[in-house]
N, C-alpha and C positions, 0 to 999 in steps of 0.2 A: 504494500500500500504506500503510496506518497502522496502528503499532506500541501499541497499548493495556498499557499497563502496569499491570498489577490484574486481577483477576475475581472481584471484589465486587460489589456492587448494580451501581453505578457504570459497571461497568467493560463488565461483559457486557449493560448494557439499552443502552452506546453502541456496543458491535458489534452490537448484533442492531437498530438505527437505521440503519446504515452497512451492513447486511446490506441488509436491503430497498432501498437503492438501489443495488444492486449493485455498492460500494466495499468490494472486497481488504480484509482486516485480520487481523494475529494479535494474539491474549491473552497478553499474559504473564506467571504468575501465581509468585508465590516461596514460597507454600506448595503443598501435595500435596493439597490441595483446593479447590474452586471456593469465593464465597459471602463470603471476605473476614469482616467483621463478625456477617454472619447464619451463623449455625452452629445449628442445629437434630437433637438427637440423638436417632436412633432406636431403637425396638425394638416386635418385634412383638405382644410381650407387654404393654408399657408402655405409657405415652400418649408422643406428642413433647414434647420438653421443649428450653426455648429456652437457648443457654449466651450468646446475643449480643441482636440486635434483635428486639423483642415485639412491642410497642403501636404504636395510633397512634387518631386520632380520623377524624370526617367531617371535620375543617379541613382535616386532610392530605389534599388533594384531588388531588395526583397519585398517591399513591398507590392511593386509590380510583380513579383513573381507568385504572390502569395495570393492578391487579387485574380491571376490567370488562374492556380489552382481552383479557387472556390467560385470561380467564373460569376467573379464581379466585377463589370464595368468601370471604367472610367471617362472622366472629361476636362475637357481645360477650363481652367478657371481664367475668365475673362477678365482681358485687363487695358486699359486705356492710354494708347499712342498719347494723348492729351490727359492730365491729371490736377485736379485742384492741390495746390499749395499752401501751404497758411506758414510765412518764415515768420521768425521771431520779431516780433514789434514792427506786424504786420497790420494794415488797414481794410485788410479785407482777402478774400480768398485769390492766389492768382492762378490761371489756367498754363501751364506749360508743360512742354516736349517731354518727353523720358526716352531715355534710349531703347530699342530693343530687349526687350524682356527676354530669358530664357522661360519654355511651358513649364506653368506649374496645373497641378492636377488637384481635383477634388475625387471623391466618390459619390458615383452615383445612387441615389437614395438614402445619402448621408454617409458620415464615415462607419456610424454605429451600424452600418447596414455588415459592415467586415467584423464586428464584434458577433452580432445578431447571426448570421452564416455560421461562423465557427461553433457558436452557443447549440445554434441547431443541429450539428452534427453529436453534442455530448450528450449522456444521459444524466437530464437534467436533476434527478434524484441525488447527483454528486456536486451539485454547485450548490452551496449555503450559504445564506443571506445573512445579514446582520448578527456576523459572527467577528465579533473586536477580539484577537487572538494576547493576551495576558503576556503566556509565558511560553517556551519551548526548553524542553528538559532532553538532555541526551544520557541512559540508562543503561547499562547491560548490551549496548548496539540495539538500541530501540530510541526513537525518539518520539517522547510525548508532547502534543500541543495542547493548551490550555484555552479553551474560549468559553462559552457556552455550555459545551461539554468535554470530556478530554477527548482526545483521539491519539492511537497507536501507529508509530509509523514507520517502513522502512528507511525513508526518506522521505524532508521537506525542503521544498523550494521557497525562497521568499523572495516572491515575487511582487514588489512593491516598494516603492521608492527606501533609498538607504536609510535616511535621515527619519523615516517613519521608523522602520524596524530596529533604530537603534535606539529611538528614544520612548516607543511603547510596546516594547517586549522585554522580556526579562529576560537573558538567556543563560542556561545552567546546562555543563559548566560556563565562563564567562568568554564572552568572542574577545579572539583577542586584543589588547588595548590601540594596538595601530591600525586593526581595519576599526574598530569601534571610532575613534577620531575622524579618520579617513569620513566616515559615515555623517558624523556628524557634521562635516566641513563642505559634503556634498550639496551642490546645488539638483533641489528638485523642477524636473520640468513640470514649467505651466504654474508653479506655486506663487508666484508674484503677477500673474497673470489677469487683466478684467475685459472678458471677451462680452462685444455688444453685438444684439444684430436685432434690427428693426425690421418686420412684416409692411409689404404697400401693396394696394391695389392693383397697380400699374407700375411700369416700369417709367415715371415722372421725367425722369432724367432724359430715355430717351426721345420723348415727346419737345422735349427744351432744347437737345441737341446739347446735354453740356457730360460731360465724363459721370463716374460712377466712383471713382478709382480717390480719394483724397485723403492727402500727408499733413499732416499740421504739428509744427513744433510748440504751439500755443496749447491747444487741445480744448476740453479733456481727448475728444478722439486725436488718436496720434496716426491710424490708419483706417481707413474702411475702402471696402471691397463692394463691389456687384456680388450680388449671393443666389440669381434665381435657381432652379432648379435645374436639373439637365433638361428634361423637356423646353423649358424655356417657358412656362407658362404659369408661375409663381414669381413671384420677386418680393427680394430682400434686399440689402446692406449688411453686411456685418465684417466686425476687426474688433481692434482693442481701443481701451481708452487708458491713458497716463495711471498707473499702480498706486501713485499720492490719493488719487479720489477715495481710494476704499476709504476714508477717514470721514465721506461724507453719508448720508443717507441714502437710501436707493432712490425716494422720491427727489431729492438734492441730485444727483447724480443724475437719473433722466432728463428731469429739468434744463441741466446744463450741455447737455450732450442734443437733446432735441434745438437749444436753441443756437448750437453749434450747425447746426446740420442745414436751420431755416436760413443761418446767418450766408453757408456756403450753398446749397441746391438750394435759393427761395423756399417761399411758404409750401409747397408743394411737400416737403420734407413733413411737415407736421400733419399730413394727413395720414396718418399710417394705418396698420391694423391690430398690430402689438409691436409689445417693445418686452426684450427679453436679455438680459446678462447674464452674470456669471461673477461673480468677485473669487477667485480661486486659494486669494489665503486666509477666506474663513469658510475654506474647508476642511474639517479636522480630520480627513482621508486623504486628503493632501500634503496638506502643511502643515508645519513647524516652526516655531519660530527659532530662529538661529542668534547663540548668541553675539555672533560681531557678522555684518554685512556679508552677502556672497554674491559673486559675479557669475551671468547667466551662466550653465555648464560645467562648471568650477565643480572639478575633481569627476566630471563624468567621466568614463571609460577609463579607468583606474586599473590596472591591469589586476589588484586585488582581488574585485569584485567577482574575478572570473573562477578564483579558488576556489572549491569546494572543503570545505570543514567536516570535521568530526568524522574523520575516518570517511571521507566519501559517503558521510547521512546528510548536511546538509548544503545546500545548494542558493545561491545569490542568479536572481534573473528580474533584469528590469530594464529600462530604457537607459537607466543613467550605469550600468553595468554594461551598456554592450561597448566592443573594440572597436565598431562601425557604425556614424550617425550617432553617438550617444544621446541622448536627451531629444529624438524623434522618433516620429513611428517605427521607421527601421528599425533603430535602434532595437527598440522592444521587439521585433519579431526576431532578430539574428539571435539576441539574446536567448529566447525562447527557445528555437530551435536547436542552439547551444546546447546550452543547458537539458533539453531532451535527450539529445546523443548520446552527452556524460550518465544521465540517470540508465537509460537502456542498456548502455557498452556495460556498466556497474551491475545490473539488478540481472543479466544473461552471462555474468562471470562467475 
């Protein structure tokens, strides 16, 4: 049996690895939904709109490989020759050039659509919900986890950010003190992160003829995107807004962001159909607060991360552990699959 802690990207493409060679495994997840990072929110009136992971290019090559597997689509994420600017101790939005863009990509029918795939190939009996895992005990070459209820394991993977599992598990005997540091010093993807994305009737913009695409060193928004859907027949906006706002209220925060948006795309902007965020570090499945400052990616792909402990029982697999992309989607899938190989090569020895 192996204990996976997480069901994020991570977490569930290394049970459904461990699936197909018919190695036992439960999920154990401390939120009340699958998906971890990628959160994708629906509605049927609306387009999906992403609160977590978006993009990615052709480099991101496992990812693309991984989408061919489970023959899920992609598309390009539209983006505008002409783009609103807002520089600093600016008077108003201005409209200019960008150079050629390299494609980036979205998924179609959201990114959760690749969580949701995966999800449906496990048996769902083995993914556990709102299970905050305590403690992890290594005994006699048995390792027990502590949540909810205990569970016996041959191996566990902790699959979810470093800086989570070093500051809310307990582990016995103690990991050692240089990856424990290492962990703690690790910057988490997305954890400083306030992703927006507004619902519209219409695609406004293009009716005005004016771009989709807007940079603002002012802010709160510092970027937003065109978001419709691949069919094209939803639309959205969505990107992030400046990480200082979390200090304000969500009603203070829209406020400011909508009259951002009328001040750059006219009134047209305030006609929406919902308005939807995301503040990522007051998510306590996220984030941590760290005691002195850390720089995006800081200490991702640590070559630590990649050791396995306690006698080859337990196992590190996350986005910010992988050797390639750390702290991206890929990342989390190489990881995975990683770490799949070591558990299998291990558990058929």
């Amino acid at each position: 049996m192996v204990i996976i802690i997480g069901a994020g990207l991570s977490g569930l493409l290394t049970a459904y690895r461990l699936q197909k060679q018919g190695i036992p495994y439960t999920v154990l997840e401390a939120r009340s939904r699958i998906g971890g990072r990628i959160h994708t929110l629906y509605n049927e009136e609306q387009a999906p709109v992403e609160m977590g992971a978006t993009w990615f290019g052709d480099y991101h090559t496992e990812v693309v490989s991984l989408l061919e597997e489970l023959n899920i689509s992609r598309f390009k994420q539209h983006m505008d020759a002409t783009v609103f600017y807002e520089p600093v101790g600016s008077n108003g939005a201005q409209q200019i050039e960008i150079p050629s863009q390299a494609a980036s990509y979205r998924i179609a029918g959201g990114t959760s659509a690749l969580i949701d795939a995966i999800y449906n190939k496990l048996d769902s009996t083995n993914i556990l919900l709102n299970q905050s895992v305590k403690s992890v005990q290594y005994i006699n070459n048995k390792v027990l986890v502590l949540s909810k209820d205990t569970f016996e394991a041959d191996a566990v993977v902790l699959a979810l950010p470093p800086k989570l599992w070093v500051s809310q598990i307990t582990f016995t005997p103690p990991l050692p003190s240089q990856l424990s540091l290492l962990a703690l010093q690790t910057h988490t993807w997305m954890e400083d992160s306030i992703k927006v994305a507004i619902t519209y009737p219409t695609p406004f913009w293009e009716a005005g003829q004016k771009p989709s695409t807007l940079f603002s060193n002012i802010g709160p928004v510092t970027e937003f995107y065109n978001h419709e859907n691949v069919e094209k027949s939803k639309f959205a906006l969505c990107g992030f807004i400046n990480a200082s706002y979390k200090k304000l209220s969500d009603k203070e925060r829209k406020k400011l962001v909508i009259n951002q948006l009328v001040n750059v795309f006219g009134t047209s902007a305030q006609e929406y159909t919902a308005y939807h965020e995301c503040v990522w570090s007051k998510e306590s499945h996220t984030h941590v607060v760290s005691e002195s400052p850390l720089f995006p990616h800081q200490n991702n792909g640590n070559p630590l991360f990649r050791e396995s402990l306690w006698d080859d029982n337990l196992f590190i697999s996350s986005s910010e552990s992988a050797k390639n992309f750390p702290g991206y989607m890929d990342g989390a899938i190489s990881s995975a699959n990683e770490t799949a190989d070591k558990i299998i090569e291990r558990l058929s020895s």
